[in-house]
C-alpha positions in Angstrom: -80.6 -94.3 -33.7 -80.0 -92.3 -30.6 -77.0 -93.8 -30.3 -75.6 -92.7 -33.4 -76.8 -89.3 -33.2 -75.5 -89.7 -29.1 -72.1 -90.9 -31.3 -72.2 -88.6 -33.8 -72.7 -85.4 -31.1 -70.2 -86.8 -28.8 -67.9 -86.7 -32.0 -68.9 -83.4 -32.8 -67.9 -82.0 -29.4 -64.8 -83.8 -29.2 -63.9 -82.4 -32.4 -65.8 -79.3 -31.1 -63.4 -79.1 -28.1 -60.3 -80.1 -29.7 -60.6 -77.2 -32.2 -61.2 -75.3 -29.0 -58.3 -76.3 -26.9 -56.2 -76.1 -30.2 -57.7 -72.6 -30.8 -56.7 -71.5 -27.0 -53.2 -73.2 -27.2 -52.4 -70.9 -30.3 -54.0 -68.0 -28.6 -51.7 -68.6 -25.8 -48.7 -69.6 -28.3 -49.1 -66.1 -30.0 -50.2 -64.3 -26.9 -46.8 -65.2 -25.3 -45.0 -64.6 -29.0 -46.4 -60.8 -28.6 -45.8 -60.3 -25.4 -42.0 -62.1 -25.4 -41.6 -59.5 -28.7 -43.1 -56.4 -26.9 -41.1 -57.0 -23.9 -38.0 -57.0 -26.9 -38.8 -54.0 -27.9 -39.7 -52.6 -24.7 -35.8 -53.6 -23.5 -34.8 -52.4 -26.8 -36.4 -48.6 -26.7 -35.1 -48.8 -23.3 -31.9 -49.8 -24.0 -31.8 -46.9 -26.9 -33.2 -44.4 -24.3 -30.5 -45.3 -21.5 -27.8 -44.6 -24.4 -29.6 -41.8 -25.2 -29.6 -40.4 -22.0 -25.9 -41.1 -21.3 -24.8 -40.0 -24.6 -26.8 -36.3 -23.3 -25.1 -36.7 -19.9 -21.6 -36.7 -21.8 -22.9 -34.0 -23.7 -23.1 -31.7 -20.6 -20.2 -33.3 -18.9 -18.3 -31.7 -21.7 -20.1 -28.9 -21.9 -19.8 -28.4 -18.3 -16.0 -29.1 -18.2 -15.5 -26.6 -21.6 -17.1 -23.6 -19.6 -15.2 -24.1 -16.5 -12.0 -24.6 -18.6 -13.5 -21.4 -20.0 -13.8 -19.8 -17.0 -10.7 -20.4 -15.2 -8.8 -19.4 -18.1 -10.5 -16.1 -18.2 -10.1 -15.3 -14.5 -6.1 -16.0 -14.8 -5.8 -14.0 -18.4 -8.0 -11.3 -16.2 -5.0 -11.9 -13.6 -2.4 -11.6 -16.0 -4.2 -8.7 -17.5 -4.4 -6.9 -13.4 -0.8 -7.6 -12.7 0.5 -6.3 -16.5 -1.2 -3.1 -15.6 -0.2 -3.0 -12.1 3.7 -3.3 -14.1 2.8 -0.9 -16.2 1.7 1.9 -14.1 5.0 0.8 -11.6 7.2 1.1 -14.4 5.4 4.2 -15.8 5.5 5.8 -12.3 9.3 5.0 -12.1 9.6 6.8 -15.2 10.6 10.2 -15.0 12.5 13.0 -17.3 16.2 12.3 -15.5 15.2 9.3 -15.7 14.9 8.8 -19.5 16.9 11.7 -20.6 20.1 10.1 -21.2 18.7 7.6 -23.2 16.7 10.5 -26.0 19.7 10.8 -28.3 19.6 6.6 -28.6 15.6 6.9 -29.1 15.9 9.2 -31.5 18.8 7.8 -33.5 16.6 4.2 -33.2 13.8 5.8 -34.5 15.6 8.1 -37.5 17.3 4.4 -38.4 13.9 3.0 -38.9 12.4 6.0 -40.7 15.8 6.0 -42.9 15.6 10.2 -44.0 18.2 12.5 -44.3 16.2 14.9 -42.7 13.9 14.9 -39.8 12.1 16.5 -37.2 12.0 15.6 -33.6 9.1 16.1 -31.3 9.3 15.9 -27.6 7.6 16.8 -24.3 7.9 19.9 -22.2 8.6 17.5 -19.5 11.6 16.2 -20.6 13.1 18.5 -23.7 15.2 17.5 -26.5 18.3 19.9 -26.5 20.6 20.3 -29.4 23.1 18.1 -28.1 21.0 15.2 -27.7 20.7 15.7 -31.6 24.1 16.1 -32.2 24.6 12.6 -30.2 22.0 10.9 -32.2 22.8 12.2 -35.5 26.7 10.6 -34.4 25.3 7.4 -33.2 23.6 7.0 -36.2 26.7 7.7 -38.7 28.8 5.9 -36.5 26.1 2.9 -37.3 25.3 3.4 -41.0 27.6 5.4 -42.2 25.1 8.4 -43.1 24.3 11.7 -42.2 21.1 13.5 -41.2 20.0 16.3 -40.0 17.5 16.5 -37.4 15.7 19.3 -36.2 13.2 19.9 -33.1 10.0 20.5 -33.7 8.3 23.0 -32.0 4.9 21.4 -31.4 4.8 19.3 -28.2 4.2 15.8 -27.4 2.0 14.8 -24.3 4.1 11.6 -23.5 7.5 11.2 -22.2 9.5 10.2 -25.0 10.3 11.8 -28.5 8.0 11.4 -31.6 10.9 11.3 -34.9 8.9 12.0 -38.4 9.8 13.1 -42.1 9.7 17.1 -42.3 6.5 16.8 -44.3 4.9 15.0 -41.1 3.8 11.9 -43.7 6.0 9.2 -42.0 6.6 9.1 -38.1 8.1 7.1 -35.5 7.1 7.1 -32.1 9.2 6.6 -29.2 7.3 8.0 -26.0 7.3 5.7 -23.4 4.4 4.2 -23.2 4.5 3.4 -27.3 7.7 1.1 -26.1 6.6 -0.5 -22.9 3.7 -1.8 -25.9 6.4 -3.0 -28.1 7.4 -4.8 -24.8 4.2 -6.1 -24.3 4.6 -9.7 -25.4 7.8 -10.0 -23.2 6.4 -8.5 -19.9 3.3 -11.1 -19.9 5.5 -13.7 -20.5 7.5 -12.3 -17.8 4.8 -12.2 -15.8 3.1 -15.3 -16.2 6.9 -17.2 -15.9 6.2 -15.9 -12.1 3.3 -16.8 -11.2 
């Protein structure tokens, strides 16, 4: 009998151990399957977190580039702005009543045209005063031009600017001429003037 039961517990720890080594070979089977899909997902997330990273790095790269872009347009419209004003006050400076006076009957016939009244008033500056004649000129230029007459008057309120200020006898409508009102109108053409040279 003892060698039946010796059989019979030899077969049970065969069995016993087979079950055993079978049991440890799928442990290691699915220890291996976690860890091959962990280290998948670890390259994965890492993967996502690299093009996440250089996706931000982009990010700033453009950033970066938009601000200096930024920044060096700023500094030459600053430039352009520097040297406009330092034309300006050179023109300005340049500027004086002999200088402009033979062209006040031409002002004030341009801006009587663009007003379009039969009658009007003309302001100017003590510095350079409308006389009669100047009036006389303009109101010719301006039939010789349109074939109309006006008559223009001075006014006898001053203007602070060189230049003349033309408006309706009511004061309603004006047009200013002073120079500084048409170096503005010229604005457009001296910073592209200006930015052509440099």
């Amino acid at each position: 009998m003892e060698t039946t039961d010796s059989r019979l517990l030899t077969g049970i720890l065969e069995q016993a151990d087979q079950a055993a080594k079978k049991k440890l070979q799928e442990a290691k089977e699915q220890a291996s399957a976690i860890l091959k899909d962990a280290e998948k997902r670890a390259e994965s997330e890492k993967e996502a977190e690299r093009r996440a990273l250089e996706h931000k790095l982009r990010q700033i790269e453009l950033r970066l580039q938009a601000n200096m872009t930024s920044a060096k347009r700023k500094a030459v419209l600053r430039q352009g702005d520097d040297r406009y004003q330092e034309v300006l006050s050179r023109v300005l400076s340049m500027l004086d009543a002999k200088t402009i006076a033979p062209y006040l009957p031409q002002w004030i016939a341009e801006a009587a045209l663009g007003l379009d009244l039969k009658e009007a008033k003309v302001a100017y500056s003590n510095q350079c005063p409308v006389t009669e004649a100047q009036l006389e000129t303009a109101a010719e230029i301006i039939k010789k031009v349109t074939g109309s007459s006006i008559i223009l008057h001075l006014e006898s309120k001053p203007i602070r600017g060189l230049g003349v200020v033309v408006s309706s006898l009511d004061g309603m409508v004006s047009f200013n001429n002073q120079v500084e009102i048409r170096l503005r109108r010229l604005d457009r053409v001296v910073r592209a003037m200006i930015q052509e040279h440099t």
